[in-house]
C-alpha positions as a Markdown table, in Angstrom:
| # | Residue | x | y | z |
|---|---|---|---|---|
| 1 | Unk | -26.0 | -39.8 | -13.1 |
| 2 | Unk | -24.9 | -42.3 | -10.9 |
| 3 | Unk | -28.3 | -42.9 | -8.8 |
| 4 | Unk | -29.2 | -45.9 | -7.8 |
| 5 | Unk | -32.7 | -47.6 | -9.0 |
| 6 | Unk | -34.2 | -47.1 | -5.6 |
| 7 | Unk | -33.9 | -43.3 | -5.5 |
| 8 | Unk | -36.9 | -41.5 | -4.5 |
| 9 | Unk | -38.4 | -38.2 | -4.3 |
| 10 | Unk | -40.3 | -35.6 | -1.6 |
| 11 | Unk | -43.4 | -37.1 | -2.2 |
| 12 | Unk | -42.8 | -40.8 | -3.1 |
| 13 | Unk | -41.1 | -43.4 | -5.0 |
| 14 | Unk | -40.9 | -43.2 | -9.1 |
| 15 | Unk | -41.1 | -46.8 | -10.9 |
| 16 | Unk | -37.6 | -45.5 | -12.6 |
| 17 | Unk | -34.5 | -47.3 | -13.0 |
| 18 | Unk | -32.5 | -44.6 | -13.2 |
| 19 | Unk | -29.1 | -46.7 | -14.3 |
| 20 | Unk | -31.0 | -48.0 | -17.5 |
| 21 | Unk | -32.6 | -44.6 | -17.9 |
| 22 | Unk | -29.2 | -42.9 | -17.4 |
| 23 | Unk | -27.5 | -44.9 | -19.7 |
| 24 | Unk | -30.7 | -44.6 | -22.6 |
| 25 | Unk | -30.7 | -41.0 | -22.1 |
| 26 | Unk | -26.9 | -40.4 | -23.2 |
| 27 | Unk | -27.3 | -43.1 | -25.8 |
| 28 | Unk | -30.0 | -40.8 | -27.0 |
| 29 | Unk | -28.5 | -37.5 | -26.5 |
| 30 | Unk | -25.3 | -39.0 | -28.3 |
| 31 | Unk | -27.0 | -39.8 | -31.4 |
| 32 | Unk | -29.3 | -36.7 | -31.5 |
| 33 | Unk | -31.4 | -38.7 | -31.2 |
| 34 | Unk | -34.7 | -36.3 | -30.1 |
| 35 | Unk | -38.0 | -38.7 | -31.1 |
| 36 | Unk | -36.1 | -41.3 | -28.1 |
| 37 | Unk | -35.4 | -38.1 | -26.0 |
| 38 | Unk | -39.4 | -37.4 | -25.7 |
| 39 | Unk | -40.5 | -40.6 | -25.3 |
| 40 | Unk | -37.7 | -41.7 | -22.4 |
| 41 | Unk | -38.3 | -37.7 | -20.3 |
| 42 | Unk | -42.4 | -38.6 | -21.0 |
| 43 | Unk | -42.5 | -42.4 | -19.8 |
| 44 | Unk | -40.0 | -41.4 | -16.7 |
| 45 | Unk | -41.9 | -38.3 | -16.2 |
| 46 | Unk | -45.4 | -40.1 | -15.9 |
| 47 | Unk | -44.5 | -43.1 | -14.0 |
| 48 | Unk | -43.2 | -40.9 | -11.1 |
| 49 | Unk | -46.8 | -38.6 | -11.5 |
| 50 | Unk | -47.9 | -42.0 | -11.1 |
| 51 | Unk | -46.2 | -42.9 | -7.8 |
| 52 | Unk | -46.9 | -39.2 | -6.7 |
| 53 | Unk | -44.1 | -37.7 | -7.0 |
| 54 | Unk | -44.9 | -34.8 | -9.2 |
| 55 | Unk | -41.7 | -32.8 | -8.6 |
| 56 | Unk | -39.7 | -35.1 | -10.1 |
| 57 | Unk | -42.4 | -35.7 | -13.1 |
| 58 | Unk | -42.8 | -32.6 | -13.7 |
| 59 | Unk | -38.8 | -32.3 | -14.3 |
| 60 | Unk | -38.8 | -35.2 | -16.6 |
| 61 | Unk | -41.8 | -33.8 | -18.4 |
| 62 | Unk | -40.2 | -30.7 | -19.0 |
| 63 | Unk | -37.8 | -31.9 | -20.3 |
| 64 | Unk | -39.6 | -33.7 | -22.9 |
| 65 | Unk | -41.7 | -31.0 | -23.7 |
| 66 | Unk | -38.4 | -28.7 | -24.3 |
| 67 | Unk | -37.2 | -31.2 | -26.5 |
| 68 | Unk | -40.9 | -31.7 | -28.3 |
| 69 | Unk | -41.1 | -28.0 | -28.9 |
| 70 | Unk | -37.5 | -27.9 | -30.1 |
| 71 | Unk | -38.9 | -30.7 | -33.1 |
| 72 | Unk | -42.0 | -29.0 | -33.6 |
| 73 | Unk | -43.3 | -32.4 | -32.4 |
| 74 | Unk | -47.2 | -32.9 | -31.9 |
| 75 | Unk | -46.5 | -34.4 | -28.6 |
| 76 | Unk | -45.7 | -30.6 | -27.1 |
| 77 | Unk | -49.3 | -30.0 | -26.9 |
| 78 | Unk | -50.3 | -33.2 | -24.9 |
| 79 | Unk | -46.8 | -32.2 | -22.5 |
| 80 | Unk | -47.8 | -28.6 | -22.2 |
| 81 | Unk | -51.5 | -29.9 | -20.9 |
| 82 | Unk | -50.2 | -32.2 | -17.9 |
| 83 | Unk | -47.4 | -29.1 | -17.3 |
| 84 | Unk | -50.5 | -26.5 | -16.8 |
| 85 | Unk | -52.7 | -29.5 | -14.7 |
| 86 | Unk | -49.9 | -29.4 | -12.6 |
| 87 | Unk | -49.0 | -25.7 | -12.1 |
| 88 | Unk | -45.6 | -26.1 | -14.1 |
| 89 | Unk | -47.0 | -23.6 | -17.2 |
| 90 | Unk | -49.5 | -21.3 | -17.9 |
């Protein structure tokens, strides 16, 4: 934690800020909470594709994908697509 709201990758800037996305994340984690976990890794994950900066998507997106397969959540399948278009899974 602790990055400041103007941190950016190797390959440009994500529209992240990471303090509120720091602090929603361990909400979320606290209360188990894996529905919020998906949606917060898959929003911060495609706005930095967006900008990109796919390295740093892709690592959000993983992690939302994890936690989608984890659930058994229909959203793995969409996650595993943009992983594969970007090299990250076969």
């Amino acid at each position: 934690m602790g990055r400041k709201s103007d941190r950016h990758g190797p390959s440009g800037r994500c529209r992240v800020n990471y303090n509120a996305l720091d602090a929603a994340l361990l909400l979320a984690h606290e209360q188990n909470d894996h529905e919020q976990l998906i949606s917060l890794y898959r929003k911060a994950g495609l706005s930095c594709i967006d900008t990109k900066n796919v390295d740093a998507g892709c690592f959000y997106l993983t992690h939302a994908y994890i936690f989608a397969l984890e659930m058994g959540s229909s959203k793995a399948d969409e996650l595993h697509e943009i992983l594969i278009s970007y090299g990250r899974e076969e």
